[in-house]
N, C-alpha and C positions, 0 to 999 in steps of 0.2 A: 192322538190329539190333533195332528195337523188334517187327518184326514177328515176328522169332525167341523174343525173349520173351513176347507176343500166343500165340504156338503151346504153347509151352511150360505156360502159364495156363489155356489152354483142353483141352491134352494132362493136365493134374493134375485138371482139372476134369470131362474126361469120367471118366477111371481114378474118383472120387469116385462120379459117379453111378452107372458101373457098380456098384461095390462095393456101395452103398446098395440098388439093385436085387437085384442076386444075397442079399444079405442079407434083403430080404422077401420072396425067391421059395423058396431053403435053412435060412432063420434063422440067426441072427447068429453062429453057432459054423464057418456051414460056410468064410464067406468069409473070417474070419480065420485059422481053421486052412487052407486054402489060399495062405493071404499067406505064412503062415509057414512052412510046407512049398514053398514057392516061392521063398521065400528060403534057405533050406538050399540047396534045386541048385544056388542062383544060388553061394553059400562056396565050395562042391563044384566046379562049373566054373571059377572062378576060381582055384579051386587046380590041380584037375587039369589045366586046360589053360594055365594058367600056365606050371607047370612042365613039360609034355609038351613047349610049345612052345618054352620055354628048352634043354633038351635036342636036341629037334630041329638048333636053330638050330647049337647048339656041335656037333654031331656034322656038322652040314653045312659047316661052315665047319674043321674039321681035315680033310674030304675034300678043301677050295679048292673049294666050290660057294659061290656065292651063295643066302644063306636066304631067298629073296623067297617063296615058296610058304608055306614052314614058316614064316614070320613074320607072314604072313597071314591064315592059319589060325589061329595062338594069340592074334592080337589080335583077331580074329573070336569067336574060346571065352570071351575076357575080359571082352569087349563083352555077347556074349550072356550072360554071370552078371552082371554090374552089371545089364542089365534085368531078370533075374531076380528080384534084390535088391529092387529099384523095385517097392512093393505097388500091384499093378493089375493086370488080366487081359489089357491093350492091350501092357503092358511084358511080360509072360511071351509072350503069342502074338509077339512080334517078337525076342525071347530066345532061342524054340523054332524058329522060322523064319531067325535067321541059324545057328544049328546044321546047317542042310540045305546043303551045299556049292552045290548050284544055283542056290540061291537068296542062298546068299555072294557067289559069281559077279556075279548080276545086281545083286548091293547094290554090290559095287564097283566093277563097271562105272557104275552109273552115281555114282557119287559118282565118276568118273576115276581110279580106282586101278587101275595096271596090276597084273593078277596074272598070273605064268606058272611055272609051274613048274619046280623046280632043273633037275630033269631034262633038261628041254628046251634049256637051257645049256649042258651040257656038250660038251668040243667037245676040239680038238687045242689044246694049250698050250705055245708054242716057248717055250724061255726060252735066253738066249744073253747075251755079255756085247758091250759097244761097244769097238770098238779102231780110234781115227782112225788114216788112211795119210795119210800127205802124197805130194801128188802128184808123181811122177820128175823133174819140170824144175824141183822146189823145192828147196830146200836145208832140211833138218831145223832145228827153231831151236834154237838153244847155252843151253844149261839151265846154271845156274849150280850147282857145287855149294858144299856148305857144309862147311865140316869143323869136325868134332867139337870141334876146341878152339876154335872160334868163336861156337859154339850161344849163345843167351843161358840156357840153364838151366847150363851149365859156370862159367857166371861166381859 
């Protein structure tokens, strides 16, 4: 845990000096107008694939598909707009790189997330109802019944 925060410290710390740099190399208009035109995408994907992928999902699952692909994919589009949002040019280049499917791929593989797609799911689906037999040498068991002026709601 500490180490995660250690990364995180030194993850805001490089984003800072890059900024710092790009700013003495464009002067100081260029990297802010950057942050903040990089923050716009980042609204913009969060919206658009927010919602693409809520759509998705509900249009897959009234087929009876599971949304594992579609659900993927938009929280991949969601991911990549919060780094967007995040000012630094280390947060948009990993923003812009999980927008590339391949490279979605290989971010969830190795983080262990299986992804496969609906498609490859679909298959024959028997649906049928249960009906116990009792076996010929049993005797069926004597089911009580109940009559109507016995009910406890008649009383």
């Amino acid at each position: 845990m500490r180490s995660f925060f250690i990364s995180i410290l030194l993850f805001g710390l490089l984003e800072l000096i890059l900024l710092i740099k790009a700013g003495e190399l464009f002067g100081t208009w260029a990297p802010i107008l950057t942050v903040l035109a990089s923050a716009a995408v980042g609204v913009f994907l969060i919206r658009h694939e927010g919602l693409r992928a809520v759509r998705r999902i509900r249009e897959a699952m009234t087929r009876g598909i599971v949304p594992t692909g579609e659900a993927s994919a938009g929280l991949a589009g969601v991911v990549a707009g919060l780094l967007f949002i995040i000012p630094g040019f280390l947060s948009d280049l990993a923003g812009a790189l999980l927008l590339i499917p391949k490279v979605r791929k290989l971010v969830f593989a190795s983080l262990g997330i299986s992804v496969k797609s609906s498609r490859a799911r679909r298959g024959l689906l028997i649906d049928g109802d249960a009906v116990e037999i009792a076996p010929p040498n049993e005797n069926p068991p004597d089911y009580i019944a109940i009559s109507s002026d016995r009910s406890p709601s008649r009383r």
